[in-house]
C-alpha positions, 0 to 999 in steps of 0.5 A, spaced: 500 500 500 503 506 497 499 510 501 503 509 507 509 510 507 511 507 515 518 508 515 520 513 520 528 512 519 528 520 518 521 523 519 521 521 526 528 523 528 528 529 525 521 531 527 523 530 534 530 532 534 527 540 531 521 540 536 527 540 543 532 544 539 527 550 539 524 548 545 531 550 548 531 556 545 525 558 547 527 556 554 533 559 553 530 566 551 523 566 556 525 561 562 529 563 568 528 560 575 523 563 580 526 568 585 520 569 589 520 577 588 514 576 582 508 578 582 506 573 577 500 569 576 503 564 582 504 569 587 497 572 587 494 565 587 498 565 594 497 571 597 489 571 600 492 566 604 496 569 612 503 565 610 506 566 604 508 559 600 515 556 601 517 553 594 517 547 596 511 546 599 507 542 593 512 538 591 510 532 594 503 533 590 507 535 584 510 528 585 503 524 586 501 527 579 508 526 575 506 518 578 499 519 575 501 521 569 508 517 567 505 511 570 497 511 571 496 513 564 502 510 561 499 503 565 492 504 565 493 503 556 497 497 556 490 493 556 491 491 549 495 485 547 500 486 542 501 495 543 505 495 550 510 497 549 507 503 544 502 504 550 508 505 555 513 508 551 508 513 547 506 516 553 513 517 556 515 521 550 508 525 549 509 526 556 515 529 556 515 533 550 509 535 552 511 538 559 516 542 556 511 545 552 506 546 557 511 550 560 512 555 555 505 555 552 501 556 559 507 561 562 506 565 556 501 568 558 503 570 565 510 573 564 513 578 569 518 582 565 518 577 559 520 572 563 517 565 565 518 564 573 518 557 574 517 554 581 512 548 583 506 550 580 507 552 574 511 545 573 504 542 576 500 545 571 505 544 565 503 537 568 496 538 567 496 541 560 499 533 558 494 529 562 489 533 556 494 529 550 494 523 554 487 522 555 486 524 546 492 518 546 487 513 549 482 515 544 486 514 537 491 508 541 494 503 536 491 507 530 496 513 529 505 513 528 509 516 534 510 522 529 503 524 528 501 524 536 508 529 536 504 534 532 498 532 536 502 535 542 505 541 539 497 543 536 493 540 543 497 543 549 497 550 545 489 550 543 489 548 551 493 554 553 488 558 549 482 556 553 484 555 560 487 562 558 480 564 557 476 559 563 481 562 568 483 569 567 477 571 563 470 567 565 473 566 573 471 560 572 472 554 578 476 548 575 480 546 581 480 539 579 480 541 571 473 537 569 472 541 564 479 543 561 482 537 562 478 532 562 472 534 558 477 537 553 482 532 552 476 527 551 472 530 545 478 534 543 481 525 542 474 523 539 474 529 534 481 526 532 479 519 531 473 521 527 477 526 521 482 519 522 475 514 521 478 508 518 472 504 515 477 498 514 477 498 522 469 497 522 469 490 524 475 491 529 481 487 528 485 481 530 490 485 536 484 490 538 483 485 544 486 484 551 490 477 554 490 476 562 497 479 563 496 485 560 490 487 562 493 485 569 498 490 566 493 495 565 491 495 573 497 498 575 495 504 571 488 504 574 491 503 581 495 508 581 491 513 578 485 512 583 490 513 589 493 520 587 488 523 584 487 527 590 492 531 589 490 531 582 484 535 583 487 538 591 494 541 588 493 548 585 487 549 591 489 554 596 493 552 601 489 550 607 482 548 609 480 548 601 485 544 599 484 539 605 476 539 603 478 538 595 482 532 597 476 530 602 471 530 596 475 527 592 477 521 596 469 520 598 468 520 591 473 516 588 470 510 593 462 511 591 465 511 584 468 504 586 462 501 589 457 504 583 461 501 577 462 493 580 455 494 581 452 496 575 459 492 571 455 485 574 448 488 572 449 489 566 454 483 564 453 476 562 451 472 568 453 478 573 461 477 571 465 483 571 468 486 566 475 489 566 475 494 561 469 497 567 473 495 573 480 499 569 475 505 567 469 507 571 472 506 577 476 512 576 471 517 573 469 519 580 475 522 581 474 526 574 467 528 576 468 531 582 474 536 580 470 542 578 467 543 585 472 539 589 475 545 593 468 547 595 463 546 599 459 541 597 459 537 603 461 528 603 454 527 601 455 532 595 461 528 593 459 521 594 453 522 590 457 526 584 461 519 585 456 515 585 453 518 579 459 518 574 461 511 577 454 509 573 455 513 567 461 510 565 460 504 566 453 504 562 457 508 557 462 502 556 456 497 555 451 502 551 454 508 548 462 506 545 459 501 540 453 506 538 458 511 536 463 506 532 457 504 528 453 510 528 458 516 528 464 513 525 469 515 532 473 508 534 474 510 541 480 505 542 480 506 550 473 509 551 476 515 553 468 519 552 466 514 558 472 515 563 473 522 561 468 525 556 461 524 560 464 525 567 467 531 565 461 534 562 457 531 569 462 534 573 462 541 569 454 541 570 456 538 578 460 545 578 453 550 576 449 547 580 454 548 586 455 555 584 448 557 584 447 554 591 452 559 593 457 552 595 463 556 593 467 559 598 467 568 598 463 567 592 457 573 591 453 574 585 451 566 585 448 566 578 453 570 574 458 565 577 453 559 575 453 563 568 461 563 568 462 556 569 456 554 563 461 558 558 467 556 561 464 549 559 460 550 553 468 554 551 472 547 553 468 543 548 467 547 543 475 549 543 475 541 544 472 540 538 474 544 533 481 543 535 481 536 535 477 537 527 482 541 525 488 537 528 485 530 525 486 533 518 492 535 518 494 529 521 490 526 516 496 528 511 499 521 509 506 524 511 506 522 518 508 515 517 501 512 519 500 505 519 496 501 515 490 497 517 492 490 518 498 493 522 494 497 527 495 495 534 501 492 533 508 495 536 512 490 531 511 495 526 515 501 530 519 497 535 524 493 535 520 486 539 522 480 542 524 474 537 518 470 540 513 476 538 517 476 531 515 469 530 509 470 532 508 476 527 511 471 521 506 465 523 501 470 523 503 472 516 503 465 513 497 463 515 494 470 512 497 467 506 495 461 505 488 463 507 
């Protein structure tokens, strides 16, 4: 098939080596360490609070995060059986340029005397801007080339940049836990990629799409870790203090609701009452992503075990009912059901954080219903900055220059990595029984 051209030997290098080139000058040029003099974005998000945060303080939070994101994202992609390597690999790559990225991206719009001031929370956030493609990289798994999940990065991150610009500075929205920017955008932005990048030839599945037992094993890990730090998650860029203990709270009690909501409604809806571990891996992490829009506020452990118990049935409901409507329906192959984990609760928690807001739950907040108005836009802009950009970001990726694999290589490492001599075999057995078939 000429039309793929699967040879990375120079594209990928060359991509890759250029992208950090500029990115060390542009670090080079706009990023100084902070001194604690600014009055940057990071001071003032401090200074209501009686001491002044010491530049160490969050860095425990930010070391749960960096677990989440390099191990709990990274494991929790591993469930298909012959793209592991891709699954950890890909994300440690994506990760890391991404982080750079973030920085610069996100940094640019709070410079103090043209410089960037890196401290903890800016490197917290440059985290999170990456969560927003890890999450779109579950959405279009085992169907792209690592050259075309780098430019993905580079597209993604910068649209993110603009709207939690517009969320969190123009609108004065709530996102603590970014529900809506990260969780909500990162999924819709990965299904508006996955339906420009539609392959009819996928329509039926494919042979490697599956999971075996150890690596759906593999894939707990990943869940595991992400159910255990996501409390820092939505609690780090909280203020210090008694918000930041009621956003680890709220996001504790959800998280375990969730837990208990998704093995229920996994065994009701399942054959003969078995679970399923695409649910049990999945929907019993979406409480922690629907209550991060009002994690920090007042809504009470009733208010956040309800708000899990909630997400933890729409999830699951969404892995069994929705997933195979919008593959045959709407043509999006939605390869880790990112729309379940992260698209539906996303949304439930956007909607959880309206109606917070409107019950004056937020603490020092006045005018109750412009408030609510605000945190409808800001959510209304996150998908539709999500949609849009993932259109548009799908039609470039769409060029055949990418060095994107062909159907009958999909969901396969062999093709971009070095694999173990069993595997090869593996793949060679596999190619003569195609060819006698």
């Amino acid at each position: 098939m000429p039309a793929y051209s699967t040879n990375m030997r120079l594209k990928f290098p060359i991509l890759a080596l250029v992208l950090e080139i500029i990115t060390i000058i542009l670090f080079g040029v706009f990023v100084v360490y902070d001194d604690g003099k600014g009055h940057g974005h990071d001071a003032d998000h401090h200074d209501n609070n009686t001491h002044k945060a010491e530049p160490m303080d969050l860095y425990p939070m930010f070391q749960d995060i960096h677990v989440m994101i390099f191990i709990g994202f990274g494991f929790l992609m591993t469930f298909l059986k012959r793209y592991g390597f891709s699954s950890v690999g890909m994300n440690l790559l994506l990760a890391a340029f991404g982080l750079q990225w973030g920085l610069l991206m996100q940094g640019l719009w709070h410079l103090d005397h043209g410089k960037i001031k890196v401290d903890i929370f800016k490197i917290i956030n440059a985290d999170f801007s990456t969560a927003t493609v890890l999450i779109s990289f579950g959405a279009v798994l085992g169907k792209t080339s690592p050259v075309q999940l780098l430019i993905m990065t580079i597209l993604e991150i910068t649209i993110f940049s603009i709207n939690e610009h517009v969320v969190v500075n123009i609108l004065g929205a709530n996102d603590v836990g970014a529900s809506m920017i990260i969780h909500a955008y990162g999924a819709y932005f990965g299904l508006a990629v996955a339906r420009v990048l539609y392959r009819p030839g996928l329509r039926n599945g494919h042979d490697n799409e599956g999971s075996v037992y150890h690596s759906d094993l593999f894939a707990m890990i990943g869940t595991v870790f992400l159910w255990m730090f996501w409390p820092s998650f939505n609690s780090a860029i909280a203020d210090p203090g008694f918000t930041q203990l009621t956003a680890v709270i709220n996001t504790y009690l959800s998280l375990a609701a969730c837990v208990m909501s998704a093995y229920a409604v996994s065994s009701l809806v399942e054959h003969k009452g078995k679970l399923d571990m695409v649910h049990i891996q999945n929907a019993t992490l979406a409480g922690g992503v629907a209550v991060g829009t009002c994690a920090d506020m007042n809504i009470g452990p009733f208010g956040a075990m309800l708000i899990g118990f909630i997400a933890g049935i729409i999830s699951t409901l969404g892995f069994k009912y929705l997933t195979p409507v919008l593959a045959s329906n709407l043509g999006i192959q939605d390869t880790c059901g990112v729309h379940n984990l992260h698209g539906l609760p996303g949304v439930l928690g956007g909607l959880s954080g309206i109606v917070a807001v409107a019950l004056g739950k937020k603490e020092g907040s006045v005018s109750h219903m412009g408030s609510a108005a605000m945190q409808a836009i800001a959510l209304a802009s996150s998908l539709g900055f999500a949609l849009v950009g993932g259109a548009v970001t799908g039609l470039i990726l769409k060029l055949p220059v990418w060095s994107q694999p062909p159907d009958q290589n999909c969901f396969d490492d062999a093709l971009y990595w070095e694999v173990p001599a069993e595997e090869e075999e593996h793949e060679e057995s596999l190619a003569h029984n195609k060819a006698e078939v």
